[in-house]
N, C-alpha and C positions, 0 to 999 in steps of 0.2 A: 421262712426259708424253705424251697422244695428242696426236698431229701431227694440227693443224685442218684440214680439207677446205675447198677453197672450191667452193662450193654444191653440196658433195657429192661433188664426183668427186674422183678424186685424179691427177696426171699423169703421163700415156702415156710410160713411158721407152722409148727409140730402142735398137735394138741392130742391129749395134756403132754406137756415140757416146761421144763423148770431151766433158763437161760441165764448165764453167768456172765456179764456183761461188762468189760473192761471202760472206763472212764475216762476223761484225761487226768492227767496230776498236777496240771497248771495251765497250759495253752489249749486252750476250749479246739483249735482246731486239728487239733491229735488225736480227734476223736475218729472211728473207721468208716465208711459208708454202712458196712453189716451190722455193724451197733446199731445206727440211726435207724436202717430199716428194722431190725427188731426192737427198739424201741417203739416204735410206730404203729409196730402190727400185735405186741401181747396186750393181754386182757387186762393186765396189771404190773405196775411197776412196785419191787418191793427195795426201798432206802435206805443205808445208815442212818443217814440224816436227811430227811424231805425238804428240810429247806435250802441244802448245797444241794440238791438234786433237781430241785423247780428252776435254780436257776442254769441251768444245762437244757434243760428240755425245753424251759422259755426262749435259749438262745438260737434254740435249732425251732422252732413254735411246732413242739410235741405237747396233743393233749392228751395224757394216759390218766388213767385212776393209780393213782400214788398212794401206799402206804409205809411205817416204817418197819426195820427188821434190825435192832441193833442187838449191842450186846446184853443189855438188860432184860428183854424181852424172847430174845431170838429161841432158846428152850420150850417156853410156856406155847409158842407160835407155830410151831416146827410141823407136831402133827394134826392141828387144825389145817395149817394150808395143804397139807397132803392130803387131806380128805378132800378140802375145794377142786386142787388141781384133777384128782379123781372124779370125784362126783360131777364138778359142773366143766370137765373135760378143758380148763384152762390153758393159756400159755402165760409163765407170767416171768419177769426177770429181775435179778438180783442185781444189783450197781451198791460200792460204797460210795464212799465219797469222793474218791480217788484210785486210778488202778484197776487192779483185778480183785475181785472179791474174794475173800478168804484168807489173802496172806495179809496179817498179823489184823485182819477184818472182819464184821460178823458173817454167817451164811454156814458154818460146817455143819451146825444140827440141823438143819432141812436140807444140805446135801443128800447127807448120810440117811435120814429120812427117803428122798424121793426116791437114789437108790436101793433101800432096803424093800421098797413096794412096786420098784420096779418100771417107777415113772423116766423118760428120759433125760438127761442132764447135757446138756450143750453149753462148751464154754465159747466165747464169743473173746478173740484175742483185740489185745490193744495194749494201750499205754503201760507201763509198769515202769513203778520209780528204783526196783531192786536193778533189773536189767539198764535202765538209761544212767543211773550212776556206774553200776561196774563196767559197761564198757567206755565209758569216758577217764574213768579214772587213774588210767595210765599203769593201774598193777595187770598183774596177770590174769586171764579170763579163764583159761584152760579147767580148771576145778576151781569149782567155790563154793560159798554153801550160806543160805538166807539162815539168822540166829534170829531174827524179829527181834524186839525191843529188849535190852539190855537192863536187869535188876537196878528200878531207883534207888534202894540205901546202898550208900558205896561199899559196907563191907560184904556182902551179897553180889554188888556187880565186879568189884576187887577181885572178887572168890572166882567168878565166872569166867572173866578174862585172864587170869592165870591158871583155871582147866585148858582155855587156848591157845595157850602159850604158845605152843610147839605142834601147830595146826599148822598142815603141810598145807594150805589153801586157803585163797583168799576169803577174810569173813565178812560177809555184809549184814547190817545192822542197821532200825531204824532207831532215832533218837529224840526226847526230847528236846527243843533247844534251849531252854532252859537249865538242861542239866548237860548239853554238850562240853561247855568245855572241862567240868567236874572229869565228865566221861572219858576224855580225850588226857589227862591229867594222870587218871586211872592205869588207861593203855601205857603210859608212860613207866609206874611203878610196875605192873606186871608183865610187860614186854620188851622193857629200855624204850628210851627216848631216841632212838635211832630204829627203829620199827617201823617202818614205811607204811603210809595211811593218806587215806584221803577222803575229806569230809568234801560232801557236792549238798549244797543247799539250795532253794527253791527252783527246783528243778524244772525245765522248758519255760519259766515265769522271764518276767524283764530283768529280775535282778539276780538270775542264776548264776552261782559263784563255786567253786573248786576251789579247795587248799591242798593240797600237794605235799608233800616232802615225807623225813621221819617226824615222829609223834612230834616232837620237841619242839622243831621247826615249823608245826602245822598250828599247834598251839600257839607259838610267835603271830603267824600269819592274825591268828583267826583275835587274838588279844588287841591287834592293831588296827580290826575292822570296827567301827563301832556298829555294823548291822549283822555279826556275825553272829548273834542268837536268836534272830528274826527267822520264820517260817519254818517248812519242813526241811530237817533233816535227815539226810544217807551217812553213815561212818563204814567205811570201809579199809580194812584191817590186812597188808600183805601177808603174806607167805612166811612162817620161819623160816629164819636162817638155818641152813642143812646142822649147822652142830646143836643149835638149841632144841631141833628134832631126838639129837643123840643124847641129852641129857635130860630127858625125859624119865625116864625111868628112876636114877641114880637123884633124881629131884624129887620125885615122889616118895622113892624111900627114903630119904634122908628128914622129909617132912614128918614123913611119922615117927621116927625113929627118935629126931632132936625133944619130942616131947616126953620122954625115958630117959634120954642117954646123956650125958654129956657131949659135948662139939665131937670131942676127940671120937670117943666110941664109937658114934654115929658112922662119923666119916670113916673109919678102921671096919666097922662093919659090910658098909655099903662098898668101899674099895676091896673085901676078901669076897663078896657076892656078885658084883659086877665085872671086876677088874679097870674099872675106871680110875683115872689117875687121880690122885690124892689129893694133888695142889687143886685141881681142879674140884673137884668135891669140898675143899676147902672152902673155894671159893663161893660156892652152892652156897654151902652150909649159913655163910658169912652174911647171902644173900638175904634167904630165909629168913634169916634174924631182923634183918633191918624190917624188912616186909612187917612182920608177924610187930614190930615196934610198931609200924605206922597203923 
């Protein structure tokens, strides 16, 4: 397939540069024209994984020297390729397997590397499955904030997603599917079951799917798909509600407090420090307990 020029010319590669090179994340044709051409023109292509990556370049028929750069390796790698790209005045590009390199992907220690030597670093935008889930997913866009992949043992991710609780913004997440719905279960206990969420699964693919609603309801949806722990997943987590922002405080003291005090005390305390109402700290309190039971 010839790589289309835009208005003809094709793009000036840098040497030495070290090119960050977005992928797609499912429909091979989301890929950019400027990808292709840098693809086409570095000295080296460096992989997550080379053999999701052979076949991209086979489909577009790029023949570049491939090698890989994952998370196992990527440290021991880091300052050897910065001498090559030095010494033998390289161009060479970084691609996961999906996306943009870097986020929740390998590449930071030879970023951070070419930078510190002063080599230049060009990202190359495109596909990204943080950005095509949260603007489809019908929360709000205005603030939001990439958490990457959520703690596998539940009492660790439990822990995590109630530091979130009363997160004035929406949180995007990537997920195993295999442990989504555990995950999603999770959001439930630590945010109520009426928490507005929404899981977007194989994103730009044929069989791309959105669930929608509060936690409870999304977990309904996603229980009565039998393909809803197939492929990659996005979890995406609305906004507190303006009062669970305001009980933020009066929940964390009362957290620490309950493991000294008695119920009463706790909350007699926290209500003469905060001036929050009592029934309500009650209620905290009451919550707390159940939690800390499960």
């Amino acid at each position: 397939m010839e790589i289309p020029q835009e208005t003809g010319r094709s793009v000036a590669i840098e040497r030495p540069c070290l090119y960050l090179v977005a992928t797609p994340i499912g429909n091979l044709a989301d890929i950019t024209r400027r990808a292709l051409q840098v693809l086409a023109g570095v000295d080296l292509i460096l992989a997550e994984d080379t053999r999701t990556t052979v076949h991209l370049l086979d489909h577009y028929q790029l023949r570049r020297p491939l090698e890989s750069l994952h998370q196992q390796n990527e440290e021991a790698r880091a300052e050897s390729l910065v001498r090559r790209l030095v010494q033998e005045s390289l161009a060479m590009a970084l691609v996961s397997d999906a996306g943009m390199p870097l986020i929740s992907d390998p590449g930071f220690p030879l970023v951070a590397e070419c930078v510190k030597a002063g080599i230049p670093v060009r990202a190359i935008p495109g596909p990204s499955a943080v950005l095509t889930a949260l603007v489809a997913s019908g929360l709000p866009v205005a603030t939001f904030s990439f958490e990457g992949f959520l703690p596998p043992r539940q009492a660790a991710r439990r822990s995590r997603l109630e530091s979130l609780a009363v997160a004035t913004r929406t949180l995007v997440f990537f997920e195993a599917p295999h442990r989504i719905f555990d995950t999603v279960a999770d959001v439930i206990v630590a945010m109520g079951e009426n928490r507005a969420i929404c899981v977007a699964r194989e994103l730009t693919k044929l069989h791309e799917t959105f669930y929608r609603g509060g936690a409870a309801e999304v977990l309904a949806q996603m229980q009565a798909d039998p393909h809803a722990e197939k492929g990659e997943i996005v979890l995406l987590v609305g906004a507190a509600p303006e009062a669970a922002a305001e009980e933020e405080l009066p929940r964390r003291l009362l957290k620490v407090l309950l493991d000294h005090l008695s119920r009463r005390d706790a909350v007699d305390a926290v209500a003469a420090a905060t001036g929050f109402p009592r029934n309500r700290l009650y209620d905290l309190a009451l919550s707390l307990k159940t939690q800390s039971a499960d």
